[in-house]
C-alpha positions in Angstrom: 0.0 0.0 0.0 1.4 3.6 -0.6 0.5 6.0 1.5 0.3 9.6 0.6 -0.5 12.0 3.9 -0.3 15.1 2.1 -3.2 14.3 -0.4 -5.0 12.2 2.6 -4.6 9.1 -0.5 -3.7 5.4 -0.2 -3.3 3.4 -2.7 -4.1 -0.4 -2.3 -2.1 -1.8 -5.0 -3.6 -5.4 -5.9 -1.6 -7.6 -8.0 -1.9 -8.3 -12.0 -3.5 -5.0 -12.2 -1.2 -2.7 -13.8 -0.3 -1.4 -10.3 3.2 -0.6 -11.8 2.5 2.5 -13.8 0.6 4.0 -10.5 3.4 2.9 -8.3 5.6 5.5 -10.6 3.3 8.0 -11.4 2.5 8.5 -7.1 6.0 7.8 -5.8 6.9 11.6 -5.8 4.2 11.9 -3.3 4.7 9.4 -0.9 7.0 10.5 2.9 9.8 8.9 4.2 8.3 7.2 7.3 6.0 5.5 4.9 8.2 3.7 2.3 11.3 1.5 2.6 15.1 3.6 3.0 16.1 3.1 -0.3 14.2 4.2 -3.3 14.3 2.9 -6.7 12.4 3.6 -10.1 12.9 0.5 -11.7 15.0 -2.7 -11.4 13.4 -6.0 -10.0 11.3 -5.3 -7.2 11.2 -1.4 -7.1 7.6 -1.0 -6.8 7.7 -2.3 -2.8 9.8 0.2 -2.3 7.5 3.0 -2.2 5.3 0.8 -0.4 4.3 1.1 3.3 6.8 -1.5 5.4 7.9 -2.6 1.7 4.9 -4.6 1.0 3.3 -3.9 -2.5 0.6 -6.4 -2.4 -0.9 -5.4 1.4 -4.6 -5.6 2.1 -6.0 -2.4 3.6 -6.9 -4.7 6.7 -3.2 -6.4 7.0 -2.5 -6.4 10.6 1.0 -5.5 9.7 1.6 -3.6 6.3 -1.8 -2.4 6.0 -3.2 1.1 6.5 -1.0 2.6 9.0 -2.2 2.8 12.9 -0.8 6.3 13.1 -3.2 7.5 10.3 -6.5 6.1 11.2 -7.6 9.2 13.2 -7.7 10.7 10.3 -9.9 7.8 8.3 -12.4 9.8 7.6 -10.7 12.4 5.6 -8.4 9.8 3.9 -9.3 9.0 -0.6 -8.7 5.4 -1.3 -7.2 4.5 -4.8 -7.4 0.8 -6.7 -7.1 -0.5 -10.0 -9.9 -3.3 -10.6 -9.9 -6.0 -12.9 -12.6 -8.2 -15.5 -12.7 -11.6 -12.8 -12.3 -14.3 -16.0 -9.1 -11.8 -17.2 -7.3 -11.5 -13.8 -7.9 -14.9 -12.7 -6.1 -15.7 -16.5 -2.8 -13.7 -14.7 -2.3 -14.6 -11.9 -2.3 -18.2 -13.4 0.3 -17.0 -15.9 2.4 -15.2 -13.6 2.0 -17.2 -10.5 1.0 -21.1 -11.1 1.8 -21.9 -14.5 6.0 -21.9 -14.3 7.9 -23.4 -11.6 10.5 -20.4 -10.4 12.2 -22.4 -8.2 10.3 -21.2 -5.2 10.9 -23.1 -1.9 7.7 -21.8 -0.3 4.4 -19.9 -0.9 1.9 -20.9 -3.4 4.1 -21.7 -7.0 6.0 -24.2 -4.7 2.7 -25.8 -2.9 0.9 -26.0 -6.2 3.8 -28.0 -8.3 4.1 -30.6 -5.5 0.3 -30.9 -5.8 -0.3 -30.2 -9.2 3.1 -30.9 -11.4 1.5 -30.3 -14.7 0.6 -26.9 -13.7 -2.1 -26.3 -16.3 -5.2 -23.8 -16.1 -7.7 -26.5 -15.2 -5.2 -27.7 -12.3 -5.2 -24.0 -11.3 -8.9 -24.1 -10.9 -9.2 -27.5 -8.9 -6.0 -26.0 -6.5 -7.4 -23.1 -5.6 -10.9 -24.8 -5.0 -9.2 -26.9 -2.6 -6.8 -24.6 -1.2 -8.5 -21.4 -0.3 -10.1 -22.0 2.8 -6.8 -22.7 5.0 -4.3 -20.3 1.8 -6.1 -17.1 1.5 -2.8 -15.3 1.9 -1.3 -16.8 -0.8 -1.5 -14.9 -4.1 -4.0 -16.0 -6.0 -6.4 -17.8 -3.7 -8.8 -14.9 -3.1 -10.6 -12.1 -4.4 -9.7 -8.3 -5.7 -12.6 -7.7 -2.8 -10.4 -9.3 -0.1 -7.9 -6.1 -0.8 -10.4 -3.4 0.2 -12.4 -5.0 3.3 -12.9 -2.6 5.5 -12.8 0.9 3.2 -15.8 2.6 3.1 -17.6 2.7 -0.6 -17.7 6.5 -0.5 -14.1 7.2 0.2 -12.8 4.6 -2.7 -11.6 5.2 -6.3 -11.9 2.5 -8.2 -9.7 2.5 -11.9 -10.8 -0.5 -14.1 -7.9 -1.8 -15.9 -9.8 -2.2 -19.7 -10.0 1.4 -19.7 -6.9 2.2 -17.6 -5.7 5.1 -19.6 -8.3 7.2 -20.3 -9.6 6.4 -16.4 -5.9 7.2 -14.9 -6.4 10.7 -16.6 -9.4 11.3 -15.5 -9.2 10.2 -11.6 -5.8 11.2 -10.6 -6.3 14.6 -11.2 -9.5 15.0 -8.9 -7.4 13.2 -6.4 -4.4 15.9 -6.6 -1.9 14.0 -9.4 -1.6 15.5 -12.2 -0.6 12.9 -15.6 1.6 13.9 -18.0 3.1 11.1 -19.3 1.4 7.8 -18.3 4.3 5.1 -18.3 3.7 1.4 -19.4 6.8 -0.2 -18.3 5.1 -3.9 -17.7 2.9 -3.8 -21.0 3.8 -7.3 -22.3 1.8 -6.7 -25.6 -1.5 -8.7 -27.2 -0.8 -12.2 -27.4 -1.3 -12.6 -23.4 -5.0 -10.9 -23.7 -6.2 -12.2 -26.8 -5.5 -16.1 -24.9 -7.4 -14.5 -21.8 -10.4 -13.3 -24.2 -10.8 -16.4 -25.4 -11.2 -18.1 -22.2 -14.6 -16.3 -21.7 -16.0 -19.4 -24.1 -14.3 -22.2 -22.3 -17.4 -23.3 -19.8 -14.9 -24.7 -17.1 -13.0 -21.1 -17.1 -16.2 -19.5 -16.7 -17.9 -21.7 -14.0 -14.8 -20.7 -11.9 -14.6 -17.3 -12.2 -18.2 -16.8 -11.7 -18.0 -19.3 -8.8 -14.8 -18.4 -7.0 -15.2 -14.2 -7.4 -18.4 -13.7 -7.3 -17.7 -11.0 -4.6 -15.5 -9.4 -7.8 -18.5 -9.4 -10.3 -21.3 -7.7 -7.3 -18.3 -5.2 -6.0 -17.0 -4.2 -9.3 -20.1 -4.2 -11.5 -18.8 -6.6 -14.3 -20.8 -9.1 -16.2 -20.9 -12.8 -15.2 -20.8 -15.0 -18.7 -24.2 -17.8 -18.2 -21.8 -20.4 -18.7 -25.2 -22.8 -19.2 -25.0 -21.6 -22.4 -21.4 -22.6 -23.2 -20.7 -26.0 -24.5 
């Protein structure tokens, strides 16, 4: 999360939604006491730095890294700032960029799904986190873009929906006190990687997921749920 006192703005950064332009474009903003020592623009990793306690992906209720103690007499006059996502898209992501290639992880939820799933494929995703959320939530992947923003009222949050990211980062920045100039892309990994997750809206096991496992997503966020009963 990156806190930004002098605008009374937090931004909950939730993962696999192009959280990495935002991170750069509020970064000048940010204090000291709420982002790590060292700074850095890019590089591996250089989004948690600006974060609060150097955690980029923190819940606004995380008992540890989420919205600070110190600021919460001052809740009420705080904006709240997210980037939402299409559920049968995002849940596409985070398979691609957190289940679908072993990285050699010795722990968290790439590790726990090849030992349980070695062939790593989307319908394996599907069946794992079925299984796994109830005792895994706080593994990436295994719960909603909801799950982020528990606990923030509806009239003090910002919501940015990713398919119209650029024209809506223009447009709600500046009535929260950031101007745009130039809006950076640096993680843009072209059209191959959206057209695959477009087509998935037509494969009926996809779809009974998604509508299934974030249906929170599709109430919350006002997107619409494909009738997969009409899929064959």
């Amino acid at each position: 999360m990156m806190i930004l006192p002098e605008l009374r703005l937090a931004f909950v950064h939730i993962y696999k939604t192009g959280g990495t332009s935002l991170t750069q474009l509020l970064a000048p903003h940010t204090w000291p006491r709420f982002r790590m020592p060292e700074t850095r623009m890019s590089g591996p990793g250089f989004q948690g730095t600006w974060h609060f306690k150097g955690q980029q992906h923190a819940r606004f209720n995380h008992p540890n890294a989420g919205f600070p103690p110190g600021q919460r007499d001052h809740m009420d006059e705080y904006r709240f700032l997210a980037v939402v996502r299409d559920p049968y898209t995002w849940s596409h992501s985070v398979y691609k960029e957190f289940f679908s290639t072993d990285y050699g992880d010795n722990n968290g939820s790439n590790f726990l799904f090849g030992q349980v799933k070695p062939n790593r494929t989307l319908e394996d995703f599907h069946a794992f986190a079925r299984a796994f959320k109830p005792g895994h939530k706080e593994m990436y992947g295994l719960d909603t873009q909801s799950a982020f923003l528990e606990g923030i009222p509806s009239e003090q949050l910002h919501l940015i929906r990713f398919e119209n990211y650029d024209a809506e980062v223009r447009r709600v920045l500046p009535e929260l006190g950031v101007e745009v100039d130039e809006l950076p892309h640096s993680l843009d990994r072209g059209d191959s990687k959206r057209i695959e997750a477009e087509a998935l809206r037509s494969n009926r096991g996809h779809v009974e997921f998604c509508n299934e496992f974030y249906a929170e997503d599709f109430e919350n966020f006002g997107y619409e749920m494909v009738d997969a009963s009409k899929l064959g």
